[in-house]
C-alpha positions in Angstrom: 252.5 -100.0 116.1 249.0 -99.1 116.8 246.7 -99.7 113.5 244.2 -96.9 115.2 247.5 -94.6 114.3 248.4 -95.9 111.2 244.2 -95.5 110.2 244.4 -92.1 111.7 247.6 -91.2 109.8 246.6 -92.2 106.8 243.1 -90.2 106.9 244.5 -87.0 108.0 247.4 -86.6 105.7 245.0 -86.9 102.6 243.3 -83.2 104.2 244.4 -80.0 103.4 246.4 -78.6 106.3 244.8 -75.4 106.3 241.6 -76.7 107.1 242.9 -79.1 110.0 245.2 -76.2 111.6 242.1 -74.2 111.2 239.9 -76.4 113.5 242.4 -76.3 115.9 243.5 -72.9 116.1 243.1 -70.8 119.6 243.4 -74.0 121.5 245.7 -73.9 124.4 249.4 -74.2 123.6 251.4 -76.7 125.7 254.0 -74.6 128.5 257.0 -75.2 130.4 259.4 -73.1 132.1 258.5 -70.3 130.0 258.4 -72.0 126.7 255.2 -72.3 124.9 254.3 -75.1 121.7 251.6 -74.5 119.2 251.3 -77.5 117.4 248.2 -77.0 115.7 249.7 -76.7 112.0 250.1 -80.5 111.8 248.4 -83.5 110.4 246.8 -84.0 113.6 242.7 -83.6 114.8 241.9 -83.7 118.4 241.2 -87.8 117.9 244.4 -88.4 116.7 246.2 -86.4 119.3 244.3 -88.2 122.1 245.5 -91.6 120.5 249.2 -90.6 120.5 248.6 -89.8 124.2 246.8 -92.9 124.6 249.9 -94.4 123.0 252.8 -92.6 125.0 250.6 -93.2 128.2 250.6 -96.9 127.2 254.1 -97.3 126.0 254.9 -95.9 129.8 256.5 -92.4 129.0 255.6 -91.8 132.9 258.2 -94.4 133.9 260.5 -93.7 131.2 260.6 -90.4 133.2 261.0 -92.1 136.9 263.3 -94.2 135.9 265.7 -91.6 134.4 265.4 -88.9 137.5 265.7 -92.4 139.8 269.3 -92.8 138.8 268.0 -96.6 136.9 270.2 -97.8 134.4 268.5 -96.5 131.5 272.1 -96.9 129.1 271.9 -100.8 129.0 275.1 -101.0 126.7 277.1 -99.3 129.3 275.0 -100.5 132.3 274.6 -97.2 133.5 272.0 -94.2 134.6 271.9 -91.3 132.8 273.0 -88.7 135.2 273.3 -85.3 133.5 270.0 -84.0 135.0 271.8 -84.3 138.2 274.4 -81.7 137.5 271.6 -79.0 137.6 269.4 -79.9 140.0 269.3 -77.3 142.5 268.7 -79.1 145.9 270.9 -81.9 148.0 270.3 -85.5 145.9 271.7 -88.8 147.3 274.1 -91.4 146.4 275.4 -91.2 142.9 273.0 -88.7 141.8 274.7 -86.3 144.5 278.1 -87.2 143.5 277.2 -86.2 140.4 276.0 -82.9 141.5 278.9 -81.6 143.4 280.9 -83.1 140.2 280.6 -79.0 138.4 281.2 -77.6 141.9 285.4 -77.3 141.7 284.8 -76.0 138.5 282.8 -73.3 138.9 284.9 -72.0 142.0 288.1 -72.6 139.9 286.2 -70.1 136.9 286.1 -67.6 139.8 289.5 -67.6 140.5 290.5 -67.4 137.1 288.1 -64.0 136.7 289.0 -62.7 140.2 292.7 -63.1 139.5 293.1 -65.5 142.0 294.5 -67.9 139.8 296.8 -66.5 137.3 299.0 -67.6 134.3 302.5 -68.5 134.7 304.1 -64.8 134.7 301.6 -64.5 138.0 299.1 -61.8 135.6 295.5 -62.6 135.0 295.0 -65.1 131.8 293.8 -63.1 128.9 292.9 -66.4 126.9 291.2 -69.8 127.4 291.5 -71.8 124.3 289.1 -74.8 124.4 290.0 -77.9 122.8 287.5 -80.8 122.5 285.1 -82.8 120.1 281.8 -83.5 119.5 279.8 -83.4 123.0 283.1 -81.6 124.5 282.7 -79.0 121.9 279.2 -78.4 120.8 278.0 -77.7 123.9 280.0 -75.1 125.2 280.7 -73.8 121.6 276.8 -72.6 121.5 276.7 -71.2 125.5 279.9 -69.2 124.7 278.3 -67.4 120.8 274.7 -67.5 123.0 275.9 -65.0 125.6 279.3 -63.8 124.3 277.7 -60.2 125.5 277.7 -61.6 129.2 281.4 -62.2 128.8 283.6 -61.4 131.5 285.8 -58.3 131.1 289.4 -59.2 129.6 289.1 -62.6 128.8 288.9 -64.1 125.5 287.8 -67.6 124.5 288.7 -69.4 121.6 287.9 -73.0 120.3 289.2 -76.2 118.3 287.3 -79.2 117.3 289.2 -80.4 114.2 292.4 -82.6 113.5 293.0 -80.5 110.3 296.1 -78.9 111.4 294.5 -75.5 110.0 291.3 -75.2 113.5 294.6 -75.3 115.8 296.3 -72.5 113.7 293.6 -70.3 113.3 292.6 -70.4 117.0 296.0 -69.9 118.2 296.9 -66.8 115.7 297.8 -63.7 117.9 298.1 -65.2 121.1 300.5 -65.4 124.0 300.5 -68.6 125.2 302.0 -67.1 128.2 298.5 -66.0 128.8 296.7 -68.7 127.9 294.6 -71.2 129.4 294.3 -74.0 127.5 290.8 -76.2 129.0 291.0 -79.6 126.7 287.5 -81.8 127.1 288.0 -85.6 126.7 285.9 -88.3 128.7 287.7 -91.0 127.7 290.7 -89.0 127.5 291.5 -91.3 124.1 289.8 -89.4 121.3 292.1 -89.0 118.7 291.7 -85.5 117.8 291.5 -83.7 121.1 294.6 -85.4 121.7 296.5 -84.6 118.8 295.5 -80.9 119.6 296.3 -80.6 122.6 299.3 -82.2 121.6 300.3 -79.9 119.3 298.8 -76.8 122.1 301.6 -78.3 124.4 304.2 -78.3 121.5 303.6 -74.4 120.8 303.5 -73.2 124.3 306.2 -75.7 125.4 308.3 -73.4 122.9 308.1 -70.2 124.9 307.3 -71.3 128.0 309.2 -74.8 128.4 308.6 -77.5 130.8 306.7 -75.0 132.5 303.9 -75.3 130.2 302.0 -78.2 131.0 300.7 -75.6 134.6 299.0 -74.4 132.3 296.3 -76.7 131.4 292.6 -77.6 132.7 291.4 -81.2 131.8 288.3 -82.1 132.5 287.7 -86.0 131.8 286.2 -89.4 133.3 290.2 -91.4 133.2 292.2 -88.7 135.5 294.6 -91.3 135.4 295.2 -91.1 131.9 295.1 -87.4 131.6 298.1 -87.3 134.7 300.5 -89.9 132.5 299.3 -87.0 129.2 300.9 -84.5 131.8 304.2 -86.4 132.4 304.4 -84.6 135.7 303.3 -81.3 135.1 300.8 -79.1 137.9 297.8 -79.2 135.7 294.4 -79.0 136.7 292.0 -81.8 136.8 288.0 -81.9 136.5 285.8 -84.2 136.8 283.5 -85.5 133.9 281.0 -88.6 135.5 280.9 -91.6 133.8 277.6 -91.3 133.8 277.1 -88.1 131.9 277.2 -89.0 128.1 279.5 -86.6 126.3 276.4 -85.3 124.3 274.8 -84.5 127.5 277.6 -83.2 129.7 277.4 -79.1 128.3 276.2 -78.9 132.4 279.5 -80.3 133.4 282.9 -79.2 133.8 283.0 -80.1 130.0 281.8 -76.0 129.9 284.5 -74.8 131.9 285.8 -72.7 129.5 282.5 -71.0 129.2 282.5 -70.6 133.2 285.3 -68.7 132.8 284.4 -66.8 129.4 281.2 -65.8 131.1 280.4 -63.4 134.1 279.7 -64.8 137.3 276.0 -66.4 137.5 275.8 -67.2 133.6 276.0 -70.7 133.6 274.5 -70.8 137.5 271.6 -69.0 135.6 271.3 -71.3 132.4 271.6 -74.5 134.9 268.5 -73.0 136.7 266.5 -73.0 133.7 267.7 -76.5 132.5 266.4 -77.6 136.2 262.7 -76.0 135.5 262.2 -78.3 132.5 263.4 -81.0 134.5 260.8 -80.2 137.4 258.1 -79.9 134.5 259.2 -83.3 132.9 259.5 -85.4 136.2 255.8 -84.1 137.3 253.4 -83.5 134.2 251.6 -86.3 133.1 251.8 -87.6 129.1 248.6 -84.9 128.2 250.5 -81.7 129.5 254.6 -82.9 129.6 255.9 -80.9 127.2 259.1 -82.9 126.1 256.6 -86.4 126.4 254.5 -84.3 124.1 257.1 -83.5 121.3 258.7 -86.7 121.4 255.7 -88.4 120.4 255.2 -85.8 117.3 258.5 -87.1 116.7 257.0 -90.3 116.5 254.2 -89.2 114.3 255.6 -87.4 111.7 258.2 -89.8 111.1 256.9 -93.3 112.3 253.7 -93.1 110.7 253.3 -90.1 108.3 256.9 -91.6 107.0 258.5 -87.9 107.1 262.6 -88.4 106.7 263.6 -84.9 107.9 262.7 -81.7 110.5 264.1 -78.7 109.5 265.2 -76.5 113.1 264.5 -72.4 112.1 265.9 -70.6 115.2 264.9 -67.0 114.8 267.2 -65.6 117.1 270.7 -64.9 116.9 271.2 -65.9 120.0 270.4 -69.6 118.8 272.0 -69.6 115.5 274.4 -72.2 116.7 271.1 -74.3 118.1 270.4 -76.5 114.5 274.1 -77.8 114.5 273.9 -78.5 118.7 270.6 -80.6 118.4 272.0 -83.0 115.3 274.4 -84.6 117.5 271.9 -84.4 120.4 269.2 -85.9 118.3 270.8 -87.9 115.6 274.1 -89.5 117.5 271.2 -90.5 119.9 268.5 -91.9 117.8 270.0 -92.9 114.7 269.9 -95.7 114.8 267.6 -98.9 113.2 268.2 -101.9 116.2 267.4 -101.7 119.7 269.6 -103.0 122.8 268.1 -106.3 122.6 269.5 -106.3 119.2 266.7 -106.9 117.0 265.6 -104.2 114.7 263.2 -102.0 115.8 259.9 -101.8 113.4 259.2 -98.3 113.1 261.4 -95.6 110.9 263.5 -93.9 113.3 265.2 -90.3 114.1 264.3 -88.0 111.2 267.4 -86.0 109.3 267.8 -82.6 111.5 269.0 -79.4 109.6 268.4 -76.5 109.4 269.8 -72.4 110.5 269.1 -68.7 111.5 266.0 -67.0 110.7 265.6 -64.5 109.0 268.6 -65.6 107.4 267.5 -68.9 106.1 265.1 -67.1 104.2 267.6 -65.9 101.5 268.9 -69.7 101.0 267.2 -73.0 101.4 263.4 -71.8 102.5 262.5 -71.7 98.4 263.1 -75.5 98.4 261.1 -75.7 101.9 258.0 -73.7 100.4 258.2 -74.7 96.6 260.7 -77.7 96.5 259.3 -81.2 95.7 259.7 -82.3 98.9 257.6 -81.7 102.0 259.2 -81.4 105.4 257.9 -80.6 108.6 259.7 -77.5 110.1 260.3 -76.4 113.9 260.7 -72.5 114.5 261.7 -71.2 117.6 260.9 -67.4 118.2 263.2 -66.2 120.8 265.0 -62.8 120.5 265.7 -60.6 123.3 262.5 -58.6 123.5 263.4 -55.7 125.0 266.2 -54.5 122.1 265.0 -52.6 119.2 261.4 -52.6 118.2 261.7 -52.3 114.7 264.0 -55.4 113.9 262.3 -57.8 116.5 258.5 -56.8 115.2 260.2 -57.7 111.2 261.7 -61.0 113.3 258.5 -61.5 114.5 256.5 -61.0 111.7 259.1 -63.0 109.4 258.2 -66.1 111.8 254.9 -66.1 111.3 254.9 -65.4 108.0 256.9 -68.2 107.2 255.3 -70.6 108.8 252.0 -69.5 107.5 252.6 -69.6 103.7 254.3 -73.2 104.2 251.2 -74.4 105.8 248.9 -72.7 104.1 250.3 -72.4 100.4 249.3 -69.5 97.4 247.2 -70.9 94.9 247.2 -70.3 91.3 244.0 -67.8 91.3 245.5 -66.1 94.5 248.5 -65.3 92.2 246.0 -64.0 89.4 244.4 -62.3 91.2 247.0 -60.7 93.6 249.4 -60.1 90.5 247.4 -60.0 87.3 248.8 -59.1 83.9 251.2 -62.3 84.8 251.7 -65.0 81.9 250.4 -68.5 82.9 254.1 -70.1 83.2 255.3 -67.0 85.7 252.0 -67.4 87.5 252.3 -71.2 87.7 256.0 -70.8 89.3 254.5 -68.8 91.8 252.3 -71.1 93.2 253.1 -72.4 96.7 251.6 -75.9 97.4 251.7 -75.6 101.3 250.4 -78.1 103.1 254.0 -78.0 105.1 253.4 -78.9 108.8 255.6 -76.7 111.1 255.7 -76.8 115.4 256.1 -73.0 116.9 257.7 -73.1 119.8 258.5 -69.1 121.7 259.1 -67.5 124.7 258.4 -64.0 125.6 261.5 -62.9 128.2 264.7 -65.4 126.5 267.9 -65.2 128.3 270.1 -67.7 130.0 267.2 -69.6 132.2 265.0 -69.9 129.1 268.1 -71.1 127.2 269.1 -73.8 129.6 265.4 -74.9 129.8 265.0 -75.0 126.0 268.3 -77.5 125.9 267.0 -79.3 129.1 263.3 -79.7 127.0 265.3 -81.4 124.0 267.4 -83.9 125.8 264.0 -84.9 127.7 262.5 -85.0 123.9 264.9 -87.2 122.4 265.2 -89.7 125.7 261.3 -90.2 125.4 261.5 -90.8 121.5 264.1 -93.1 121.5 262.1 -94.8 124.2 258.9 -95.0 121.7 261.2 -96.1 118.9 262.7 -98.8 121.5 266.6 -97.6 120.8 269.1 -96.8 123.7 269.6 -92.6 123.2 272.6 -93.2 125.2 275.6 -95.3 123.1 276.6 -94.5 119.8 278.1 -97.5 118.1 277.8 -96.0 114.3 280.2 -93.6 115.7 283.0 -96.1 117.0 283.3 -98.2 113.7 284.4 -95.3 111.6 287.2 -94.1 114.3 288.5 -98.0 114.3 288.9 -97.8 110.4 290.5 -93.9 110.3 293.5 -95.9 112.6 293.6 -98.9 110.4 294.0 -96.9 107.3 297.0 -94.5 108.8 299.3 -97.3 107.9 298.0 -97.5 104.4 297.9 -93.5 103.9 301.8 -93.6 105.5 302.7 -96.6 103.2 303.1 -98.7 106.3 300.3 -101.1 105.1 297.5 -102.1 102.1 294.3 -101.0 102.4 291.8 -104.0 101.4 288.8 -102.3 99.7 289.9 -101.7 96.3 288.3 -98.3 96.4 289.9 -96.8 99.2 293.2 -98.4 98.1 292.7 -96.5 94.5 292.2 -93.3 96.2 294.7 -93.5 98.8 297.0 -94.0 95.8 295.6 -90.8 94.1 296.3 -88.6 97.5 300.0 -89.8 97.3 
C-alpha cells in the first residue's frame, strides 16, 4: 500500500468533514450513462484524490478493463473469462464472446410466444402464471427487475418466486394457483443446488397431481449442465436455456436466468434495461482512471475501507423502484469480495469488502438512520436518488428534499449551541441528546429521467465497481469458496439430523439433540 495514502488518510480523517466537503463543493460530478456521483462529502482533498488515481492508474485499472471486455481469463480458479458483459452488448462480437451473446436470444423469442399466445399451457390457453424457482444469483437478480417494473408487466400474467428450502417459500408461492396454467421457469447453472432442486421437486410433485405425467411440458430450465437438467426431466418436452459457463450466477440477471421476467414484462423491458447495462459498459471500456466512473468508485472502495479502516457502507435507495437494490448488491459485492486471500493463495494485506446493508428511503428514516446519525459508530453511506420524475410533484420534491437532507445532517452534524439556540428553554441532558456528531461521509449518486435503461446501467456500473475493487484488493470477484464449505457441511449433517449418523462438533451434536 502506498505510504503517500496511508499519510494522506491519516491527515484528512483528523478534519472536520464539513470543511473538506466545503472546499470541494460545485466541482464537477463524475457521469455515465445518465448517472451522476458527487463525492465531495468524503475524507478526500483534491491531493488525495489525485493520489488514488495515481494509484488505480498504477495498479493498471485500464487493463483490468481490457482484459475483461477481451474475453481474458480473468476467473483464475475456474480458468475462465468473465463473459456477462457479452450478453448485452448490442453489436456482432466474435468467438466466445458472440456465443455468449446469442446465448439470451431463444429466450427472449420464447417470452414472446408465451405473451403472444403462441406457446400455451397444456389445456392449449395462454399461461396465467410463471412461478420462478431459483437461488442466490438465479433469484436476486430477476427478483429485483420483476418488483422494479412490475407496472410494465404484461397484461394477464402473473409472476411468482421461490428461493428457500423451507417448505413454507414453495407453499406460499403456489397458494391459489392452477398449475394447469402455470409455467414453472427453475434457474440452476450447475443444475445441483440443493434447494432449487428440492423445489422444483416438490413443483413437479404438485402439478404431477393434476396434471400427471404430463406435467414435466411444463417447465423452462435454464442451466450450464443441459444434460443433467434432461435426466431431472425423465423424458418429459421441457424447455431448455442456456446459462454460459462463463457468466457467474451473480452476474447472469442478463441471461436466460431472467426469463421469467422476459415473460412477466412487456415486450422491450428487458431489451431496454440490457441497453442501458451496455452504456456503462461503453463508458467503462473507454474512460480513462480520472473520468471512469465504476474505476472511480471502486477505488473509494478502497479508501474508505483499506485505509480510513471503515467496516461497512450503508446503500439508501430513495426510490421505490430500487427498494430491492441493498439486498441485490450484498451478494454482488460481498459473495465477490469477501474474502481475505487472493488466487495465488496468500493473504492479501489490505482490509477487504466492507459490510453492505442498508434499505428504502424515506423509509429507512423511521428505523436504523438514528444509529447512522447519532449511533457510536461512523459509517459511510451511499444514496441513490432515482424516482420517476415525472409522477407527482409533491411526494418526489419531499423525496428529494429527504435525500439531501439526510445526507447533509450526517455530514455536517448539529452542535450543542445550534440546539440551544434553535430550541431554547431545553434542559442540558435533552439538549445534549440532540446533538448530531456528523462528520459521516456519504457518495450521492442520481439520475434525472430513471427507467429501465438507467436501471440496467446502474447494475452494469456496480458489477464494473466491484471487478475493479477486487482487482485493487488482489481477490478473484469471480469464485466463492466461503460459500461451498457450508453447503458440504448442511449434506454431512442430514445424516446426523435424520439419526443416520453423529455429528463430531460437540456443539452441533448437543443442538441437533435439542431439535429432536
Amino acid at each position: 500500500m502506498s505510504a503517500d495514502l496511508k499519510t494522506l488518510g491519516t491527515a484528512l480523517r483528523s478534519q472536520p468533514l464539513r470543511r473538506l466537503a466545503a472546499a470541494r463543493a460545485g466541482q464537477p460530478v463524475l457521469s455515465a450513462a445518465g448517472w451522476s456521483a458527487d463525492l465531495s462529502r468524503h475524507f478526500l482533498s483534491d491531493s488525495a484524490d489525485a493520489a488514488l488515481i495515481v494509484h488505480g492508474t498504477a495498479a493498471g485499472l485500464g487493463r483490468t478493463a481490457d482484459r475483461l471486455f477481451g474475453g481474458e481469463i480473468v476467473n483464475p480458479s475456474e480458468g475462465r473469462p468473465a463473459l456477462h458483459w457479452a450478453l448485452r452488448a448490442q453489436t456482432p462480437l466474435t468467438g466466445e464472446t458472440e456465443t455468449v451473446r446469442q446465448s439470451i436470444q431463444p429466450a427472449l423469442d420464447f417470452a414472446t410466444k408465451v405473451q403472444s399466445g403462441e406457446v400455451t399451457c397444456i389445456a392449449g390457453t395462454p399461461y396465467k402464471t410463471v412461478l420462478h424457482i431459483g437461488i442466490g444469483g438465479s433469484d436476486f437478480g430477476p427478483r429485483l427487475i420483476a418488483d422494479a417494473f412490475a407496472d410494465r408487466a404484461a397484461p394477464g400474467i402473473d409472476l411468482r418466486f421461490c428461493a428457500n428450502v423451507d417448505p413454507w417459500d414453495l407453499d406460499r408461492a403456489t397458494a391459489g394457483l392452477d398449475p394447469a396454467t402455470t409455467l414453472v421457469v427453475g434457474v440452476s447453472k450447475s443444475f445441483g443446488t440443493e434447494e432449487t432442486l428440492y423445489n422444483l421437486g416438490r413443483a413437479r410433485t404438485w402439478m404431477e397431481a393434476e396434471l400427471g405425467e404430463a406435467a414435466g411440458n411444463q417447465f423452462a430450465l435454464v442451466t450450464a449442465n443441459p444434460a443433467k437438467a434432461k435426466d431431472w426431466l425423465s423424458g418429459a418436452d421441457a424447455y431448455l436455456f442456456d446459462m454460459p459457463l462463463s457468466v457467474g450466477g451473480r452476474f447472469s440477471l442478463w441471461s436466460a436466468a431472467s426469463l421469467a421476467c422476459m415473460i412477466y414484462l412487456k415486450d422491450g423491458t428487458f431489451q431496454s434495461i440490457l441497453k442501458g447495462a451496455a452504456d456503462m459498459d461503453a463508458h467503462v471500456k473507454s474512460a480513462p482512471v480520472e473520468t471512469n466512473l465504476a474505476m472511480r468508485l471502486a477505488l473509494l472502495d478502497f479508501w474508505n475501507t483499506s485505509i480510513l479502516g471503515q467496516k461497512m457502507r450503508v446503500q439508501l435507495a430513495y426510490a421505490n423502484r430500487l427498494r430491492m437494490l441493498p439486498t441485490y448488491l450484498q451478494q454482488l459485492e460481498m459473495e465477490s469480495n469477501g474474502k481475505s486471500v487472493g488466487p495465488d493463495g496468500e493473504p492479501v494485506p489490505y482490509a477487504t469488502a466492507p459490510a453492505l446493508w442498508g434499505g428504502e428511503g424515506s423509509v429507512g428514516q423511521h428505523s436504523y438512520h438514528q444509529w447512522l446519525h447519532q449511533g457510536s459508530q461512523d459509517v459511510p453511506c451511499e444514496f441513490i436518488l432515482a424516482p420517476d420524475f415525472d409522477r407527482d410533484a409533491e411526494g418526489i420534491t419531499a423525496l428529494t428534499a429527504h435525500a439531501l437532507a439526510q445526507a447533509e445532517v450526517l455530514a455536517n452534524g448539529r452542535s450543542l449551541d445550534e440546539v440551544k439556540a434553535e430550541e431554547p428553554g431545553l434542559t442540558e441532558a435533552v439538549a445534549r441528546q440532540k446533538v448530531h456528531a456528523g462528520g459521516r461521509a456519504s457518495t450521492f449518486l442520481f439520475h434525472k429521467a430513471f427507467g429501465p435503461e438507467a436501471f440496467g446501467s446502474l447494475v452494469s456500473l456496480f458489477e464494473h465497481r466491484t471487478y475493479f475493487a477486487g482487482h485493487l484488493w488482489g481477490l478473484n470477484p469471480f469464485d466463492q469458496w466461503g460459500v461451498e464449505r457450508g453447503k458440504t457441511m448442511a449434506g454431512r449433517l442430514k445424516g446426523a439430523i435424520t439419526g443416520a449418523s453423529a455429528a463430531e462438533d460437540p456443539v452441533t451434536a448437543a443442538l441437533v439433540a435439542a431439535l429432536s
